[in-house]
NUDRENZA-911773 format. One record per atom (N, C-alpha, C, O): x, y, z. Coordinates in steps of 0.2 Angstrom, whole numbers, plus 2048, in hexadecimal, padded with zeros to 3 digits. Example, Ala and Ser with C-alpha at 12.3 -4.5 7.8 and 13.67 -1.06 7.14 Angstrom:
2
8427E4827
83E7EA827
8427F0827
8477EF82A
8407F5823
8447FB824
840800827
843806828
***
This chain:
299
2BFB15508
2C2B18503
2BDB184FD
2BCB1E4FA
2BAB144FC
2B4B134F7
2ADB174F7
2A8B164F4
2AFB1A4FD
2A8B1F4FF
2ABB264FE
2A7B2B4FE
2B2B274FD
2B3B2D4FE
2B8B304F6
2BAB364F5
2B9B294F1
2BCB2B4EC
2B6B2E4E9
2B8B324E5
2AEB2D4E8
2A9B314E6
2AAB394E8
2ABB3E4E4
2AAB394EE
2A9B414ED
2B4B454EE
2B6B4A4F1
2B7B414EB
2BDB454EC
2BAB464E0
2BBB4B4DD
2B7B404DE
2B8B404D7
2B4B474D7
2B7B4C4D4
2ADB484DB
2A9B4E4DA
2ABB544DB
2A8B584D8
2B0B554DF
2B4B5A4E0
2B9B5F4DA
2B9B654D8
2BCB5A4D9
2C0B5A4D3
2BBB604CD
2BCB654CA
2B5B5A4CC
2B1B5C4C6
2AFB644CA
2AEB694C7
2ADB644D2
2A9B6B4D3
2AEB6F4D2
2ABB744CF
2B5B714D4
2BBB754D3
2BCB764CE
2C1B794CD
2B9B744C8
2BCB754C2
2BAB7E4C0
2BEB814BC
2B4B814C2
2B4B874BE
2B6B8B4C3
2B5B914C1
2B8B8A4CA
2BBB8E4CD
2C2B8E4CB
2C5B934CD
2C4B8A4C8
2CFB884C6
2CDB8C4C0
2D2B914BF
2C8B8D4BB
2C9B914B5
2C7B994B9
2CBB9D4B7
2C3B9C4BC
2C3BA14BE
2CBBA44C2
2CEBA84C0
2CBBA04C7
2D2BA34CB
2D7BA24C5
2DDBA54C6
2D7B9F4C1
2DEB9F4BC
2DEBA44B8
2E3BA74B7
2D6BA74B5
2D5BAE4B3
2D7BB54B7
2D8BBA4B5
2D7BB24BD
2D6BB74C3
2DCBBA4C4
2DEBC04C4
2E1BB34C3
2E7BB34C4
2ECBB94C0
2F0BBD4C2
2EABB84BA
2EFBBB4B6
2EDBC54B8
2F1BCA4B8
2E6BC54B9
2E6BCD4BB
2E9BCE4C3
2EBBD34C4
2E9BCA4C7
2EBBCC4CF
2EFBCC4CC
2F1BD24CC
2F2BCA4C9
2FCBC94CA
2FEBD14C5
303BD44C5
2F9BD24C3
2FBBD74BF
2F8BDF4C1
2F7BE44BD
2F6BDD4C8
2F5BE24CB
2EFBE44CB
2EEBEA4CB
2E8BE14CC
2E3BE24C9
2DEBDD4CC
2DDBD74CA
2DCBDF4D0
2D6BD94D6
2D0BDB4D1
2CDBE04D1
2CEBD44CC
2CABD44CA
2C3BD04CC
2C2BCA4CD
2BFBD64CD
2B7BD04D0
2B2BD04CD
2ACBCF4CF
2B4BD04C7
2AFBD04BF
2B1BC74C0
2AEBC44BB
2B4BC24C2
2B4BBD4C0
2ACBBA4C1
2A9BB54BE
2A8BBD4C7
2A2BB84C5
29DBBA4C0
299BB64BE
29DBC04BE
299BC34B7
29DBBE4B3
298BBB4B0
2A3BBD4B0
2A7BBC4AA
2A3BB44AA
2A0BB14A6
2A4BB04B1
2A0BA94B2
299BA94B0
297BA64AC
297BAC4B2
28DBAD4AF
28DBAF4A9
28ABAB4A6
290BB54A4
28EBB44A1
292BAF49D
28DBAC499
299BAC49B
299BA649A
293BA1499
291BA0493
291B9E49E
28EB9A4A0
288B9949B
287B95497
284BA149C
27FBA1496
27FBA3491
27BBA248C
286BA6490
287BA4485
288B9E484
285B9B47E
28BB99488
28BB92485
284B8F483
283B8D47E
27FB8F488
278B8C488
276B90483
275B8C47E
276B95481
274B9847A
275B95476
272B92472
27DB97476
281B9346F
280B8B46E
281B89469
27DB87473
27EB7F473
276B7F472
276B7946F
270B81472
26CB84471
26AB8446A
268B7F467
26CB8A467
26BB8B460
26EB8645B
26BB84455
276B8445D
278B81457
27AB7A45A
27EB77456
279B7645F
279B71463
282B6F461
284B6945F
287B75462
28DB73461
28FB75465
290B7B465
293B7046C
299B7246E
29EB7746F
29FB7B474
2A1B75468
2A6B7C466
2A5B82464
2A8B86461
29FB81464
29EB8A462
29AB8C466
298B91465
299B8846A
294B8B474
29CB8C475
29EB92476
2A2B88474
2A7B8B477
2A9B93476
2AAB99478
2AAB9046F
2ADB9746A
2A9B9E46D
2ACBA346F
2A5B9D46D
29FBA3470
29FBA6475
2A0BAC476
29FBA1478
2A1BA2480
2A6BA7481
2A6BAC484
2ABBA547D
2B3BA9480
2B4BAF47C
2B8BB347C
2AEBAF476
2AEBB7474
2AABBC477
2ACBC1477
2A4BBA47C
2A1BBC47E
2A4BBD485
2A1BC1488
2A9BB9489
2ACBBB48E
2B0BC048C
2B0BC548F
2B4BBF488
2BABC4486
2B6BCB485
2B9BD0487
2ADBCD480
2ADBD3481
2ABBD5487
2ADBDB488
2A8BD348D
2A8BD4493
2AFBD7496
2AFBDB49A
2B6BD2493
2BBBD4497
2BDBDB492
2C1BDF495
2BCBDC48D
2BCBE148B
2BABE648C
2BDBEB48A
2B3BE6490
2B0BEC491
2B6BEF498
2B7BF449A
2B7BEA49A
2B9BEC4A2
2C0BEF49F
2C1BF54A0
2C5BEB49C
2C7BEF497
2C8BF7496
2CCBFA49A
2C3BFA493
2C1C00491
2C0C03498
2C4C0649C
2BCC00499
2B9C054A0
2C0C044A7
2C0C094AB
2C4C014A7
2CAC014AC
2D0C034A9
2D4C044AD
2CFC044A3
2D9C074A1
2D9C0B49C
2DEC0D499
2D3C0C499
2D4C12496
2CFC19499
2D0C1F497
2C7C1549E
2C5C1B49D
2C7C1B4A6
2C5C1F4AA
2CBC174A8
2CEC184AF
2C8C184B4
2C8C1C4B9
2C3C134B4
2BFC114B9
2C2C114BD
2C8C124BE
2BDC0D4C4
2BFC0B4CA
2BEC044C9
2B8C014C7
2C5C014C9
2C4BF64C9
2BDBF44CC
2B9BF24C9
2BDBF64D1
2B8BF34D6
2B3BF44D5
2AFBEF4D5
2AFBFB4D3
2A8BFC4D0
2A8BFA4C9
2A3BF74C7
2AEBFB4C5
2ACBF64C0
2ACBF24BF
2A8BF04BA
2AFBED4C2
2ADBE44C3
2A6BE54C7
2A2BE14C4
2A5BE64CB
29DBE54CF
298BE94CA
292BE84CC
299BED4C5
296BED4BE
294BEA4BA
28EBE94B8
29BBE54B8
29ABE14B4
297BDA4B7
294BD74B3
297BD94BC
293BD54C0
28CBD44C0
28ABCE4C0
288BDA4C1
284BDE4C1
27FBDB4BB
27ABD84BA
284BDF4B5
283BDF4AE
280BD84AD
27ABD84AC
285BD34AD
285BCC4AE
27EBC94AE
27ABC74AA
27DBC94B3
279BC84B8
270BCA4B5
26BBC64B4
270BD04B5
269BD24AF
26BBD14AB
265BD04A9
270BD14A5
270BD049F
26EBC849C
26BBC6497
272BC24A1
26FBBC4A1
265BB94A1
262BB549F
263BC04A6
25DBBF4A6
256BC24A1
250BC04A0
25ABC749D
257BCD49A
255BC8491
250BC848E
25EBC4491
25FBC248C
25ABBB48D
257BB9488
25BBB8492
258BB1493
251BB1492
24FBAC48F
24DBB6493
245BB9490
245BBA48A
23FBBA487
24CBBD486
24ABBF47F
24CBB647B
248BB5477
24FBB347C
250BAD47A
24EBA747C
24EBA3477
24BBA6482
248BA0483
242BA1485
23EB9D485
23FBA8487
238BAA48A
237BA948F
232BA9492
23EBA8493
23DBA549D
242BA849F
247BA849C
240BAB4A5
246BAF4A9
247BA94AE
24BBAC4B2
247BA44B0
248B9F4B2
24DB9A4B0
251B9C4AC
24DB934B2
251B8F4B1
250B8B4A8
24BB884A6
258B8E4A5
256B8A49C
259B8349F
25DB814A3
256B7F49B
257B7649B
25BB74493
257B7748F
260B71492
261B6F48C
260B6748C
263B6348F
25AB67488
255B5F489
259B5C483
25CB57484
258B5D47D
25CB58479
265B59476
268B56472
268B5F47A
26EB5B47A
270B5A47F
270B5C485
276B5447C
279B51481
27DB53485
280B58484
27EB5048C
283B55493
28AB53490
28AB4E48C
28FB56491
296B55491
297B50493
296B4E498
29BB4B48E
29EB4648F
2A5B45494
2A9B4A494
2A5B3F498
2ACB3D49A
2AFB38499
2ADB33497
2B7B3C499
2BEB38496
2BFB32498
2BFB3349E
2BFB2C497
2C0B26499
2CBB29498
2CEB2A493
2CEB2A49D
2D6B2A49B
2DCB2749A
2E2B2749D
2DCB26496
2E1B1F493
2E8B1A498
2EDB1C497
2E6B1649C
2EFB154A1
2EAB174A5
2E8B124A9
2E8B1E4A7
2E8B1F4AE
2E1B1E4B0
2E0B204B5
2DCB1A4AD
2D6B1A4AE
2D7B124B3
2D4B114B8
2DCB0C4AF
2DAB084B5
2DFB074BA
2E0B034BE
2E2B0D4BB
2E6B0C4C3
2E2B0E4C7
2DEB144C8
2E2B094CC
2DDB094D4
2E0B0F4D7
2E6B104DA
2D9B124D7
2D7B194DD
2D8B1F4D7
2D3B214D4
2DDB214D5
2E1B264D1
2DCB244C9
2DDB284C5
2D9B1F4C8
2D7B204C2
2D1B214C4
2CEB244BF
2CCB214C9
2C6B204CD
2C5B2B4CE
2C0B2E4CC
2CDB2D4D1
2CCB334CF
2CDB374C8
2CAB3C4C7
2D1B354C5
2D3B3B4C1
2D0B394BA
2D0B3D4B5
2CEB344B9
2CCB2F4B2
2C3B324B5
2C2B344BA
2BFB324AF
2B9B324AC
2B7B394AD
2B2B394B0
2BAB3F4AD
2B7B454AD
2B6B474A6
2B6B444A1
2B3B4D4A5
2B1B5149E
2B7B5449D
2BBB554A1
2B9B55497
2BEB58492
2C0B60496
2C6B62497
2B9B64498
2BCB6B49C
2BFB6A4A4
2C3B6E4A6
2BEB654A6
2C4B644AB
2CBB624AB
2CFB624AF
2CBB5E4A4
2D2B5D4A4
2D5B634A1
2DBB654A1
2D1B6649D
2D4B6D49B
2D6B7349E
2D9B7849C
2D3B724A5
2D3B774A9
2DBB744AC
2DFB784AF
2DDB704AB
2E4B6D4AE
2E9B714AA
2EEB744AC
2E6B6F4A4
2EBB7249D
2EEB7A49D
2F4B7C49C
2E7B7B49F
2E8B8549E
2EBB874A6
2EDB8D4A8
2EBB814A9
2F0B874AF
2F6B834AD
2FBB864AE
2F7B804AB
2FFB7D4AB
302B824A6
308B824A5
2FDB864A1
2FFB8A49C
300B9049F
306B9349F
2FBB934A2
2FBB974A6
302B994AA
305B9E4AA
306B944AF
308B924B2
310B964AD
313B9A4AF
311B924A6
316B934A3
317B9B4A1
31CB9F4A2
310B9B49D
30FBA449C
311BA94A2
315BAE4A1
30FBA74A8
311BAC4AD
318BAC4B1
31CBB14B3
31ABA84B1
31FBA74B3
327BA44B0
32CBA44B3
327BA14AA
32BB9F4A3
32ABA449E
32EBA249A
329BA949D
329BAD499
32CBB549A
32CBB749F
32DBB8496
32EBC0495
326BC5497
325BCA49B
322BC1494
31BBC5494
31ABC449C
31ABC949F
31ABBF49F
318BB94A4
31CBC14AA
317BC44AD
321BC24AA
326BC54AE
323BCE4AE
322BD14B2
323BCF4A7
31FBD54A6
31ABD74A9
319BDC4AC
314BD14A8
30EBD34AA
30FBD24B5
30BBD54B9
315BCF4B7
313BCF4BE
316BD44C3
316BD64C9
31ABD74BC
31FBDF4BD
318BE34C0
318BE44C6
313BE54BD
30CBE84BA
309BEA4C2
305BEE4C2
30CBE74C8
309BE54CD
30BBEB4D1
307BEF4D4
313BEA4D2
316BEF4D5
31DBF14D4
320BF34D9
31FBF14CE
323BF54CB
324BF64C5
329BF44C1
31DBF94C2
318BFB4BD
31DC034BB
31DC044B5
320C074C0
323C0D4BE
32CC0A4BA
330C0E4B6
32DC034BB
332BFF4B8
332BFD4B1
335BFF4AC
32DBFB4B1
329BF94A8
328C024A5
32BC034A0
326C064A8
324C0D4A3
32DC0F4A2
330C0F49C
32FC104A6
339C114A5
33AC0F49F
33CC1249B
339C0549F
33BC0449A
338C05494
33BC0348F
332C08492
32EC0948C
328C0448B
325C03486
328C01490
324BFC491
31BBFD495
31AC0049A
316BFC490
310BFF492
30DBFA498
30EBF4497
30BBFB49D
309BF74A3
302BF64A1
300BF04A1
2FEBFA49E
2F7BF849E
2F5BF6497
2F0BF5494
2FCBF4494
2FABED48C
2FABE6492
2F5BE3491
2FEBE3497
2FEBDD49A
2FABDF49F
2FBBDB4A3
2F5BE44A1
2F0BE34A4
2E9BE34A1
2E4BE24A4
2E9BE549C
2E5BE3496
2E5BDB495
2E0BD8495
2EBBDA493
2ECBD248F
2EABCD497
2E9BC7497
2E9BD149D
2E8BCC4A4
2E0BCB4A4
2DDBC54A4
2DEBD34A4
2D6BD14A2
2D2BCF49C
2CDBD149A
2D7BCB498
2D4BC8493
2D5BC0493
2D1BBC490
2DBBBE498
2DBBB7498
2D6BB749D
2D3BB149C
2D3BBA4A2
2CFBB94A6
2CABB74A3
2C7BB24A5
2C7BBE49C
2C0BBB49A
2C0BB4497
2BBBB1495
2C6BB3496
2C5BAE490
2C4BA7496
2BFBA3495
2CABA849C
2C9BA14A1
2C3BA04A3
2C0B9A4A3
2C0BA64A7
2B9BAA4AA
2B4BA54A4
2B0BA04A6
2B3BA749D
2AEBA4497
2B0B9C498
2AAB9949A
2B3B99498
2B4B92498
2B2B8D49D
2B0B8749D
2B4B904A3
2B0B914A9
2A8B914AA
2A5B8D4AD
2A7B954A8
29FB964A8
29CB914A2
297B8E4A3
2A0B9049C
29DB89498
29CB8749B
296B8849C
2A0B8149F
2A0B7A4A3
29DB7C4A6
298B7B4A2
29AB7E4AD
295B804AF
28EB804AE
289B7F4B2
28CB804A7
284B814A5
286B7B4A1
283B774A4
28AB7849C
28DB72497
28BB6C49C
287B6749B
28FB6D4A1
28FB674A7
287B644AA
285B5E4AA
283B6C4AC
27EB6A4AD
279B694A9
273B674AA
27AB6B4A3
275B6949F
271B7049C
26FB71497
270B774A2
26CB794A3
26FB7F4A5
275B7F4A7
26BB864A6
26CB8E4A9
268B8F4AD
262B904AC
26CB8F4B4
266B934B8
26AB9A4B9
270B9B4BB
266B9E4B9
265BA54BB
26ABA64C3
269BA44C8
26FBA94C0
277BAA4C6
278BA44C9
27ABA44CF
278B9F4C6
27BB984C7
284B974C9
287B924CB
287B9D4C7
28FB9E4CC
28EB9E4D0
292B9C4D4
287BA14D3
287B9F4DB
28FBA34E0
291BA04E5
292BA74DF
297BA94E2
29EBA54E1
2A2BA44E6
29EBA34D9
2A3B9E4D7
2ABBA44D6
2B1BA54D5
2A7BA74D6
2ADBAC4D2
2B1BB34D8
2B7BB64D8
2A9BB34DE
2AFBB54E3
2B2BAF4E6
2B7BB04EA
2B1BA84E5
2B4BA64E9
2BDBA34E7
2C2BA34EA
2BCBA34E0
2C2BA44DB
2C8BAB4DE
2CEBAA4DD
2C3BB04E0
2C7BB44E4
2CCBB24E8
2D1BB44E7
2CBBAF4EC
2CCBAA4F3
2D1BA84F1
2D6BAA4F1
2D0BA14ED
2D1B9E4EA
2DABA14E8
2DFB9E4EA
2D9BA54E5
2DFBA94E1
2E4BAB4E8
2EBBAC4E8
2E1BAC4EC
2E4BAE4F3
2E7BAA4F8
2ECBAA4FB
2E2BA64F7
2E4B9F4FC
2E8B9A4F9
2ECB964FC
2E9B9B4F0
2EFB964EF
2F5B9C4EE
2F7B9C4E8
2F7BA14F1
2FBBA54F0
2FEBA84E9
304BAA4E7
2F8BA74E6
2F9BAB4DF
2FEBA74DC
302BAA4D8
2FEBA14DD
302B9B4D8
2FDB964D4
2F7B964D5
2FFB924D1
2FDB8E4CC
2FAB884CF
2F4B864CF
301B884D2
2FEB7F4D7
2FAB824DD
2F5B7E4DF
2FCB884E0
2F7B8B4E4
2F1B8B4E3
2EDB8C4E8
2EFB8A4DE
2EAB8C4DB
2E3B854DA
2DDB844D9
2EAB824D9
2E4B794D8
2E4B784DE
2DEB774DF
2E7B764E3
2E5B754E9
2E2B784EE
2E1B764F4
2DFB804EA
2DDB854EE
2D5B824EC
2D2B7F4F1
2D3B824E7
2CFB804E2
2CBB784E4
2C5B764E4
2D2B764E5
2CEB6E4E8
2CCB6D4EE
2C9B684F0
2CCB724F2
2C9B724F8
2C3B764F7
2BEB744F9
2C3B7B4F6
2BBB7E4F8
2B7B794F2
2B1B794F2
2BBB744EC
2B7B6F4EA
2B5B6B4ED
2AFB6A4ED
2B8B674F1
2B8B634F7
2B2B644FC
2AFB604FF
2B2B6D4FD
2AFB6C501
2A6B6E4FF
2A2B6D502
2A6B6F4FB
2A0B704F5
29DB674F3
297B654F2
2A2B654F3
29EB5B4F0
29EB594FA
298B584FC
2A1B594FE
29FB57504
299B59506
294B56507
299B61504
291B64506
289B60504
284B5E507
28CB5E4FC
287B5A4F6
286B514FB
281B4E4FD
28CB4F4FC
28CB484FF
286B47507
282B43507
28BB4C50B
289B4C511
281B50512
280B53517
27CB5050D
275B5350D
271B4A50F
26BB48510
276B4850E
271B40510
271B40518
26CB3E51B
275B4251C
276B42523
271B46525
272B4C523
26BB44529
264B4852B
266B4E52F
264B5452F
26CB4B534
26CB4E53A
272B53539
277B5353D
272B56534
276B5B533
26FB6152C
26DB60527
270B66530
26BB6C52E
26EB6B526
274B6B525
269B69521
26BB6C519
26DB7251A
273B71519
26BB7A51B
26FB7E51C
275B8151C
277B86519
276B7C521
27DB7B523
281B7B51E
284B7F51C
27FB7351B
284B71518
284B75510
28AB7450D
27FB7850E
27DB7B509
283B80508
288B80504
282B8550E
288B8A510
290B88510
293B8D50E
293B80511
299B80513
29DB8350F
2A2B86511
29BB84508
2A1B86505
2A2B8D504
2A7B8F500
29EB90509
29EB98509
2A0B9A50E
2A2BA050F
29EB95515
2A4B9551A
2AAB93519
2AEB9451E
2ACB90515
2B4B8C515
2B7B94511
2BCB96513
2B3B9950B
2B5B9F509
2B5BA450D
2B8BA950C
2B2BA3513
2B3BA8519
2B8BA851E
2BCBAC520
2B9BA151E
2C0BA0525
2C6BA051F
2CBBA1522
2C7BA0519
2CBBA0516
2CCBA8514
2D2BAA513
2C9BAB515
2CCBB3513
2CEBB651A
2D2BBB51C
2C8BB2520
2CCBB5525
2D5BB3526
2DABB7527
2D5BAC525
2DBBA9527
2E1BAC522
2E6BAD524
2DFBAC51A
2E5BB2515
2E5BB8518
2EBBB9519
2E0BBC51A
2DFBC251C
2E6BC5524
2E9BCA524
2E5BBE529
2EABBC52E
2EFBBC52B
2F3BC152A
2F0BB7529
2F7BB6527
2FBBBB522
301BBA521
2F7BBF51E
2FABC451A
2FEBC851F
304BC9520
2F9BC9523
2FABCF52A
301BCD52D
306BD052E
300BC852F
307BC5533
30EBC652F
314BC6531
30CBC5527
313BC2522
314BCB521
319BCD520
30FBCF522
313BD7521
315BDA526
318BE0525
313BD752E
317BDA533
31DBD7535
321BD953A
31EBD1532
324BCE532
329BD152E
32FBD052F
326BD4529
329BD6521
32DBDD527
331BE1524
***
C-alpha cells in the first residue's frame, strides 16, 4: 500500500488540468459544440501565467491574466463560430495552431528563447496541509498536501455540476444540443448559451494551463503535450457528467504517474511506457466509439 499511495497522490495532481479542460469542454459539448480549441486555450494559458508570474512575481495576477487571455482566445472562436459562421473544427485547429506559434513568437519577444523559460527565483506552488483530513490513514496521505489549483479544480466542477443541471441557464444551454429549434419558438437565442459555453471553457481551459507552467516552475514550448485532446475523451469517457468526468480524469491520471513510476523497471522499453497514456486515449475512443454503436442500434 505504501508503494502505491505515492503514485495514486501523483495522479490526482497529474488529472488536475485535464479535470479543468474537460469541465470547460463540458459545457460546449453539451451545448452542441465539440470543441478542440481546448489544447490551444491550455498552452496559451500556461504561458500568460509565466509572463504574468515573471514580470510581477504575483500569483493572482498570472491568475487574473491568464483567464483574460483565455477568454480573448475563446472570444476569438466566439466571433469566427457564431457570428461569422466558421467551420467548429477548422476553427478550433486554428486556434490551436495560433496557440501554438503565438507562444513561440511571443517567447522570443519576451524572454529572447524560443525554448524552455525557467522561473529561478519564484517560488513553485505551495501545498495545503487539510485540516481533519490530513491525519486520517491512507485518505490523508491522498487527498491532504496538494496545491490550492487542485482543490479548486474540485470546486469548479461541483459548481459546474449545479450550473448545468440545477438551473434554468443549466437546462437552456443542454436544449442548444438538440432541440435548439424549441429554444427559437420560445424567443430564446441558442447561440447567447453557446456563446456563454465557449467562454466558461476559456476561462476552465486558462486556469488549467496556469497550474501547468505554476506547478512546474517553468514553460516548455507545446508542454500540453495532447492534454487537451485528451480532455476530449475524457468528456466521452465520463459520459458527459460531472462525476464522469473525475473518474474519467483519474484514470488516464493514473495512467500518466504509473508511466513516470514504472521508468525505474529496465526491462520494460521507456517508450513504452512514455506512450501509455496515449494508448489508454486510444483503446478508450475505440471502446466509446463501440459502445455508442451498439447504444444506437439498440436505440
Amino acid at each position: 500500500m505504501k508503494n502505491i499511495l505515492p503514485a495514486l497522490h501523483s495522479a490526482i495532481t497529474i488529472m488536475t488540468p485535464l479535470l479543468y479542460a474537460a469541465t470547460g469542454g463540458l459545457f460546449t459539448e453539451l451545448a452542441g459544440m465539440l470543441n478542440i480549441a481546448l489544447e490551444g486555450m491550455l498552452l496559451i494559458g500556461a504561458f500568460s501565467a509565466i509572463v504574468a508570474v515573471y514580470y510581477t512575481g504575483s500569483f493572482s495576477i498570472a491568475l487574473a491574466l491568464t483567464i483574460l487571455v483565455s477568454l480573448a482566445l475563446s472570444s476569438l472562436l466566439v466571433i469566427t463560430i457564431l457570428k461569422l459562421r466558421s467551420n467548429i473544427f477548422i476553427a478550433g485547429l486554428a486556434a490551436n495552431l495560433l496557440a501554438s506559434g503565438l507562444t513561440v513568437v511571443l517567447s522570443q519577444y519576451f524572454f529572447n528563447t524560443r525554448g524552455v523559460i525557467v522561473l529561478h527565483r519564484i517560488n513553485h506552488l505551495k501545498n495545503i496541509a487539510v485540516p481533519l483530513v490530513k491525519n486520517i490513514p491512507v485518505i490523508g496521505e491522498l487527498f491532504s498536501g496538494h496545491c490550492m489549483f487542485v482543490y479548486v479544480s474540485w470546486l469548479l466542477l461541483l459548481f459546474s455540476w449545479i450550473i448545468i443541471f440545477k438551473t434554468s441557464f443549466g437546462y437552456r444551454l443542454r436544449a442548444c444540443d438538440n432541440h435548439s429549434t424549441a429554444l427559437i419558438s420560445l424567443g430564446i437565442r441558442p447561440n447567447t448559451y453557446r456563446c456563454a459555453a465557449l467562454l466558461f471553457s476559456g476561462v476552465y481551459c486558462g486556469i488549467g494551463g496556469a497550474f501547468l507552467s505554476l506547478n512546474l516552475g517553468a514553460f516548455v514550448p507545446n508542454m500540453t503535450a495532447g492534454k487537451g485532446w485528451i480532455a476530449l475523451v475524457v468528456i466521452f469517457l465520463g459520459g458527459r457528467t460531472p462525476l464522469g468526468l473525475l473518474a474519467a480524469a483519474f484514470i488516464f491520471g493514473l495512467a500518466d504517474a504509473f508511466s513516470n513510476y514504472a521508468q525505474g523497471f529496465h526491462h520494460i522499453p521507456a517508450d513504452f511506457l512514455l506512450a501509455m497514456p496515449y494508448l489508454l486515449t486510444f483503446a478508450a475512443m475505440v471502446i466509446v466509439s463501440v459502445l455508442t454503436k451498439r447504444r444506437n442500434q439498440a436505440i
